[in-house]
MOPAC internal coordinates of N, CA, C and O (Angstrom, degrees):
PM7 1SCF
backbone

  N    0.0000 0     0.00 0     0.00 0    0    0    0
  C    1.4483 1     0.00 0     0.00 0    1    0    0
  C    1.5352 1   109.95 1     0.00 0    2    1    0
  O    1.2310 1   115.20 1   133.44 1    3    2    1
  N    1.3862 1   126.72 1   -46.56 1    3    2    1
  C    1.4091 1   135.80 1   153.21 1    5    3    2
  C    1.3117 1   132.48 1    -5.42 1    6    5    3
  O    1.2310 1   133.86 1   124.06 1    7    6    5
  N    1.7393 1    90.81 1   -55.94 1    7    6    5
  C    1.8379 1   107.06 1  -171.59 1    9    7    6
  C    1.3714 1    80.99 1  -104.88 1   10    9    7
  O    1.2310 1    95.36 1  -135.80 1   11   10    9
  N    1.3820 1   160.75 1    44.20 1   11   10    9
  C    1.5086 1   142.56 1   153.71 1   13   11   10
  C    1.7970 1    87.30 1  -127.74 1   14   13   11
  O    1.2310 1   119.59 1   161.57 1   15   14   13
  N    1.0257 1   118.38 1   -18.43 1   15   14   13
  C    1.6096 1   108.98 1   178.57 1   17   15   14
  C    1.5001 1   108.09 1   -76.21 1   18   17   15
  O    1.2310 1   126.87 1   139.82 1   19   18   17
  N    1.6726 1   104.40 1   -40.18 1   19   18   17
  C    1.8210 1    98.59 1  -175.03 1   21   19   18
  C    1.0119 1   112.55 1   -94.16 1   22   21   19
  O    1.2310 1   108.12 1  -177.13 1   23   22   21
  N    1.4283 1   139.79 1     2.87 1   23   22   21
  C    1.4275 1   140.31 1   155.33 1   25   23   22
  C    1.2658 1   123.93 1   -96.27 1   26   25   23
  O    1.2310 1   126.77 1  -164.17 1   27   26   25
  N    1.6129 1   104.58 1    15.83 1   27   26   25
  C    1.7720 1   112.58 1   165.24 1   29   27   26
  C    1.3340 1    89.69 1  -124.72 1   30   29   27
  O    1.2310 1   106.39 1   172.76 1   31   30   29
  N    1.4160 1   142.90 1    -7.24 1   31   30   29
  C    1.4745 1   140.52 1   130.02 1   33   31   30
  C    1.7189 1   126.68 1   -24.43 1   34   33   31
  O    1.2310 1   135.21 1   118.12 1   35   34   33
  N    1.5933 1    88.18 1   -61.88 1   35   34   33
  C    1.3649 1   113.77 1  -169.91 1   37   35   34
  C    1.5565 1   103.10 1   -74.82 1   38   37   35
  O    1.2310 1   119.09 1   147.84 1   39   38   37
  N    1.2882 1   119.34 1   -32.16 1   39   38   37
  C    1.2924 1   106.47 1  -176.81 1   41   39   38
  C    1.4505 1   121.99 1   150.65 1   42   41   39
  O    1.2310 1   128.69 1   146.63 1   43   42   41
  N    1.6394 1   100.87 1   -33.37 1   43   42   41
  C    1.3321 1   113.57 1  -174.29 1   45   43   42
  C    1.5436 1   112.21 1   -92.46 1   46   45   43
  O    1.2310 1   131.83 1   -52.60 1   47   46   45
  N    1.2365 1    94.76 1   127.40 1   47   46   45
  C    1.9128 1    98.27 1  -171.54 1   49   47   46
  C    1.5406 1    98.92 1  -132.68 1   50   49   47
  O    1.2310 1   121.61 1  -130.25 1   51   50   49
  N    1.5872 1   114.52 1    49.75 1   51   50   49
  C    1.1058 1   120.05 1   154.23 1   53   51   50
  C    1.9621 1   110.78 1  -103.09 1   54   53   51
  O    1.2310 1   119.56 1   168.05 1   55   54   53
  N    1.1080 1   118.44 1   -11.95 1   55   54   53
  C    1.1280 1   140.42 1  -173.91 1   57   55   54
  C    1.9883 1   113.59 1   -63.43 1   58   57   55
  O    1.2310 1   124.86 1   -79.03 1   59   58   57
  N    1.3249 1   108.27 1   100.97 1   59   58   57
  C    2.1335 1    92.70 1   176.13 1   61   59   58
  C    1.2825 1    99.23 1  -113.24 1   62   61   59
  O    1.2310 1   120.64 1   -20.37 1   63   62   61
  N    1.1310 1   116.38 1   159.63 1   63   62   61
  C    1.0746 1   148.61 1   149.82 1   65   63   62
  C    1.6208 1   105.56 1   -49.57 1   66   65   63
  O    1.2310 1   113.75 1   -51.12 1   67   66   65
  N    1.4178 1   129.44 1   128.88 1   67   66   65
  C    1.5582 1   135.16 1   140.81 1   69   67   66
  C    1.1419 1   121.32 1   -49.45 1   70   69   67
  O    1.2310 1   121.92 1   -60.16 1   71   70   69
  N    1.4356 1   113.92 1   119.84 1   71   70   69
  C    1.5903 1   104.89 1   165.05 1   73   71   70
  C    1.2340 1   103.05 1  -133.59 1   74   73   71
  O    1.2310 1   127.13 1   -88.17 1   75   74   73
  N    0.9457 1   103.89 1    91.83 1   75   74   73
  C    1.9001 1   124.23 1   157.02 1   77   75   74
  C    1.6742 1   128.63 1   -74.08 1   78   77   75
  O    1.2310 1   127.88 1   151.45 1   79   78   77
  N    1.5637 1   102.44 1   -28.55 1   79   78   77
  C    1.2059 1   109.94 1   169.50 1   81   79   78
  C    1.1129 1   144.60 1   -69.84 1   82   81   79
  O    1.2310 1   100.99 1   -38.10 1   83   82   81
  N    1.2478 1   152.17 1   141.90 1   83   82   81
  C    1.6341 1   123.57 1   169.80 1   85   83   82
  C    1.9291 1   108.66 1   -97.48 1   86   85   83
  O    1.2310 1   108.04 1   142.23 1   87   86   85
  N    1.0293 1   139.94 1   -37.77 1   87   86   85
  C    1.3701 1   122.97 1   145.51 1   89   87   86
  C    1.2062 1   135.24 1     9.39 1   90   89   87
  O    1.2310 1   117.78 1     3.96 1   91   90   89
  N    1.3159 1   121.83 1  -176.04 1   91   90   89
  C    1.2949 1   123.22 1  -157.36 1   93   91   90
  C    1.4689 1   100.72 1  -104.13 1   94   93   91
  O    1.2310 1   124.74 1   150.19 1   95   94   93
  N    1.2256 1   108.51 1   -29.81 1   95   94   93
  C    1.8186 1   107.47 1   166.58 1   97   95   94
  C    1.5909 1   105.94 1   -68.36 1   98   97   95
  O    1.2310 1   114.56 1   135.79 1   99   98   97
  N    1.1604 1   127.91 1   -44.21 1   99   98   97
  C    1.2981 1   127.03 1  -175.01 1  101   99   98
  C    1.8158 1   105.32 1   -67.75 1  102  101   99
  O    1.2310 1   112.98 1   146.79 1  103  102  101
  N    1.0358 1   130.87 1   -33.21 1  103  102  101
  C    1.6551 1   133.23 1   154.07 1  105  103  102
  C    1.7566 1   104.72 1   -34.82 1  106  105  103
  O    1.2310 1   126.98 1   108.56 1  107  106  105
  N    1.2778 1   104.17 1   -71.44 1  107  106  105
  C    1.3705 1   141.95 1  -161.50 1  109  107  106
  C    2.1051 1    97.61 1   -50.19 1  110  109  107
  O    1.2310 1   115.63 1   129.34 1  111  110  109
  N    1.4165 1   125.89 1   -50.66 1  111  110  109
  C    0.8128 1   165.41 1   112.92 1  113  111  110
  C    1.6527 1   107.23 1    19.26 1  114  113  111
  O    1.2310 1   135.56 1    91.46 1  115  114  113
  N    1.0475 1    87.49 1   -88.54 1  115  114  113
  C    1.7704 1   116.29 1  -165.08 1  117  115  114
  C    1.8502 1    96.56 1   -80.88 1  118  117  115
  O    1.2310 1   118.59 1   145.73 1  119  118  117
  N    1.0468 1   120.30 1   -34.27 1  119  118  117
  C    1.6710 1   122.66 1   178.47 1  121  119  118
  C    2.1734 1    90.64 1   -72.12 1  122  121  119
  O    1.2310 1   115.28 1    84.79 1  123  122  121
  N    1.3703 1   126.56 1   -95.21 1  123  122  121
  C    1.1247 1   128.12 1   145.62 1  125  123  122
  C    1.6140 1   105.48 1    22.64 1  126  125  123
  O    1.2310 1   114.14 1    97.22 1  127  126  125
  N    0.9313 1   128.70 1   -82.78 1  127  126  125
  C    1.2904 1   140.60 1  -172.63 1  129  127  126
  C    1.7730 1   107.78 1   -62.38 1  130  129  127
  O    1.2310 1   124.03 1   132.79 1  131  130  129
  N    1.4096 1   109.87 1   -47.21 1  131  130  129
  C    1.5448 1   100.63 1   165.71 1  133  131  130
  C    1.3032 1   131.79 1   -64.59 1  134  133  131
  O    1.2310 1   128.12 1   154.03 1  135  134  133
  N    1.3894 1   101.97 1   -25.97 1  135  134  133
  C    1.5889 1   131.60 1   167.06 1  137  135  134
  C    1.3939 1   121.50 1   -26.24 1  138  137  135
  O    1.2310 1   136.41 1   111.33 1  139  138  137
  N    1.6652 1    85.82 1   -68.67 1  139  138  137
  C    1.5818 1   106.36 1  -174.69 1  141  139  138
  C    1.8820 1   118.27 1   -80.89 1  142  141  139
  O    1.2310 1   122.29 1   157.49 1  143  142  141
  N    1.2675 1   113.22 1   -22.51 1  143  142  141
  C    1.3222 1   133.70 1  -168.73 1  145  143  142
  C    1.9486 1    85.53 1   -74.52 1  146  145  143
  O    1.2310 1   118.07 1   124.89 1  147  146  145
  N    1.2360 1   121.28 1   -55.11 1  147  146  145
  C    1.1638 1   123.73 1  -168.61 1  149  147  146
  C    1.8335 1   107.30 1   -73.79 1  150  149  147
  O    1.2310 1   121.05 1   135.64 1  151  150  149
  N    1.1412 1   115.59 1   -44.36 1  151  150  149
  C    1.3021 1   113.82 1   153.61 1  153  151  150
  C    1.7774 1   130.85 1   -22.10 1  154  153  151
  O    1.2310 1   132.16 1   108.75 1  155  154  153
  N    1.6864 1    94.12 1   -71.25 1  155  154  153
  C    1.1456 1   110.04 1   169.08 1  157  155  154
  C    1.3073 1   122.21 1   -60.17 1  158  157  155
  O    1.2310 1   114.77 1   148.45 1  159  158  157
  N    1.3254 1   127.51 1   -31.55 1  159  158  157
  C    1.7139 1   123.92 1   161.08 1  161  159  158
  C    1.6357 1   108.71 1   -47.79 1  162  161  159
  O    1.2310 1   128.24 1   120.49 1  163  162  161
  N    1.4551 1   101.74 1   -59.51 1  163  162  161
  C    1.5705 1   113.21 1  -172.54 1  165  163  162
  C    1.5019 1   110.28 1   -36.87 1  166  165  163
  O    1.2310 1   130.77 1   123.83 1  167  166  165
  N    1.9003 1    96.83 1   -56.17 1  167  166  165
  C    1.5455 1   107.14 1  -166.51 1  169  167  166
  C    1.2338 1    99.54 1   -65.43 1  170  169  167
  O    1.2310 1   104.31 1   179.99 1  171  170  169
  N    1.2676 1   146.55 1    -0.01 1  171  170  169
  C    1.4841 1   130.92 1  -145.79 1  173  171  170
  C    1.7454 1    93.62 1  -127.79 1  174  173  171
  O    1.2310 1   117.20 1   156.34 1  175  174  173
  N    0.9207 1   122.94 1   -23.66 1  175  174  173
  C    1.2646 1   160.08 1   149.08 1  177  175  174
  C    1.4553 1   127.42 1   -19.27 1  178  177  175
  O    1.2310 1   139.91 1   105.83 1  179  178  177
  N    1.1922 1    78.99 1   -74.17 1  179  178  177
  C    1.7641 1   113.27 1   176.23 1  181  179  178
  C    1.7154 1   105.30 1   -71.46 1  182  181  179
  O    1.2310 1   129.60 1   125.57 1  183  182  181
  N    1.3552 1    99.10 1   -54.43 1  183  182  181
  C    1.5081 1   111.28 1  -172.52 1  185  183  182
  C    1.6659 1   116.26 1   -54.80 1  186  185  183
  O    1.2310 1   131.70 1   139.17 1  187  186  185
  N    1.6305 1    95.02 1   -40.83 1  187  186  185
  C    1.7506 1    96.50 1   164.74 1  189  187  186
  C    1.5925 1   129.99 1   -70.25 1  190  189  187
  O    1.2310 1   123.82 1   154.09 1  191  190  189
  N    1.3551 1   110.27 1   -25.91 1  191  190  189
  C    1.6256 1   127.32 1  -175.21 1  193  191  190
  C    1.9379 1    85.87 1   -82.07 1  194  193  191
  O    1.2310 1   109.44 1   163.46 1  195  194  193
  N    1.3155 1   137.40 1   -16.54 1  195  194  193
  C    1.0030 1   113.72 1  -178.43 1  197  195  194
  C    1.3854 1   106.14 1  -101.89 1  198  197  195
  O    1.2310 1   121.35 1   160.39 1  199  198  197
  N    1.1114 1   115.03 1   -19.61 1  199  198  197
  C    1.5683 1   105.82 1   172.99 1  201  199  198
  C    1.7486 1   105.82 1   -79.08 1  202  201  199
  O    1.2310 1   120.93 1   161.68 1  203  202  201
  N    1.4307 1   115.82 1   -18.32 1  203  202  201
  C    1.5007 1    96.19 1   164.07 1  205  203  202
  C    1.0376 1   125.74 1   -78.65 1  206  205  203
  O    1.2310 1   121.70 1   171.77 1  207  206  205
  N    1.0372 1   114.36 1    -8.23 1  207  206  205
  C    1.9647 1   112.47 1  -171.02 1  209  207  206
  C    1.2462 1    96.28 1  -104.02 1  210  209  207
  O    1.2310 1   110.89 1   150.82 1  211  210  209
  N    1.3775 1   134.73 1   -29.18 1  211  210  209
  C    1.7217 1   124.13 1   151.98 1  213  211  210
  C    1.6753 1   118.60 1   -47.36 1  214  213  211
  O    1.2310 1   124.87 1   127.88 1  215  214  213
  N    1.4572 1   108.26 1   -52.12 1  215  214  213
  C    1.4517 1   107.25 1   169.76 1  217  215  214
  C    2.0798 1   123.25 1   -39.35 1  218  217  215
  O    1.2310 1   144.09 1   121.86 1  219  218  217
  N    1.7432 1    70.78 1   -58.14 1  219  218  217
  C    1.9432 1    95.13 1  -172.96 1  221  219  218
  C    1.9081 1    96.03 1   -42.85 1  222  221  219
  O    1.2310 1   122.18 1   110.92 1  223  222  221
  N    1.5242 1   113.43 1   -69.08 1  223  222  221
  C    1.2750 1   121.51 1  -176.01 1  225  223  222
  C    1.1371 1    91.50 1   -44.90 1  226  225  223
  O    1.2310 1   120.18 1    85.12 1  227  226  225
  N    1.3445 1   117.27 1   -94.88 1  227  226  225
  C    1.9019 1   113.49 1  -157.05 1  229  227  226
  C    1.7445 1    99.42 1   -21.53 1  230  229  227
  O    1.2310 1   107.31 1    79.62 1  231  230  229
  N    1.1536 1   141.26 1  -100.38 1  231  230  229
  C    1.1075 1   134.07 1   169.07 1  233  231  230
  C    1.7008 1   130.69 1    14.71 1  234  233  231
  O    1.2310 1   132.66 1   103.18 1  235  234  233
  N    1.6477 1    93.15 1   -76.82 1  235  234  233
  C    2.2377 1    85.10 1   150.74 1  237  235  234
  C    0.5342 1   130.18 1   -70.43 1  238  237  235
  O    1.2310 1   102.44 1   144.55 1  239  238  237
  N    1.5272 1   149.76 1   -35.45 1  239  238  237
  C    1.6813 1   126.91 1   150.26 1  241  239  238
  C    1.5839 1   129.33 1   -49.00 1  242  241  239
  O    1.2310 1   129.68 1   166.46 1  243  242  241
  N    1.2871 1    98.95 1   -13.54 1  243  242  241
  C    1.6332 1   105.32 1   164.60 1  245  243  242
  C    1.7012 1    98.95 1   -70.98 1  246  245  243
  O    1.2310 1   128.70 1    88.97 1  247  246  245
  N    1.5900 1   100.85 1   -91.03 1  247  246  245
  C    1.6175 1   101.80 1  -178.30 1  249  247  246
  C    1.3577 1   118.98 1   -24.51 1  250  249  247
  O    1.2310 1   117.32 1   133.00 1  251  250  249
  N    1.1295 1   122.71 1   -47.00 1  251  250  249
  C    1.7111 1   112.04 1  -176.13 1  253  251  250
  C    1.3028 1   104.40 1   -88.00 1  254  253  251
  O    1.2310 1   111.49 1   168.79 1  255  254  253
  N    1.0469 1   133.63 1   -11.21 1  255  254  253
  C    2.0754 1   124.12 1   158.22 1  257  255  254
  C    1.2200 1   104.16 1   -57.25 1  258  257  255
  O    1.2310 1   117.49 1   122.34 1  259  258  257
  N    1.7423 1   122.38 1   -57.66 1  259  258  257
  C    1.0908 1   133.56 1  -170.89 1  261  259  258
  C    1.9072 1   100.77 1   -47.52 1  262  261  259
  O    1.2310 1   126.23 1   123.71 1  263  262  261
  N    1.7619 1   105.63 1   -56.29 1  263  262  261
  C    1.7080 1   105.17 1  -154.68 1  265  263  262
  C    1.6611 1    92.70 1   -64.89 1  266  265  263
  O    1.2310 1   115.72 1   140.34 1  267  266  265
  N    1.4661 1   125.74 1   -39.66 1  267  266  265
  C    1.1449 1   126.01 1  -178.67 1  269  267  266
  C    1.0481 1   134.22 1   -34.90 1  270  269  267
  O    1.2310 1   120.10 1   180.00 1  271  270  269

């Protein structure tokens, strides 16, 4: 769980956790794992709303070259 916590730290949220268990680590596990899945929507998310607002800009600096 250690090395799937600091490489969804680091960035990578292709990374799960095993849950083989049914226990309270295996809860622990399986929550963890939704964690990051929802993360990665967010991050993925974000990443598209920023390529639109790069688009949007590029665009007004077009129009106002153009009005210029």
């Amino acid at each position: 769980m250690i090395h799937s916590a600091e490489a969804t730290a680091a960035g990578d949220f292709s990374t799960r956790v095993p849950t083989t268990r049914a226990d309270e680590i295996g809860i622990v596990a399986a929550a963890f794992n939704l964690m990051v899945e929802s993360v990665a929507r967010s991050h993925r998310a974000l990443e598209d709303k920023v390529l639109e607002l790069e688009r949007a800009n590029h665009l007004k600096s077009e129009f106002l070259a153009t009005v210029s």
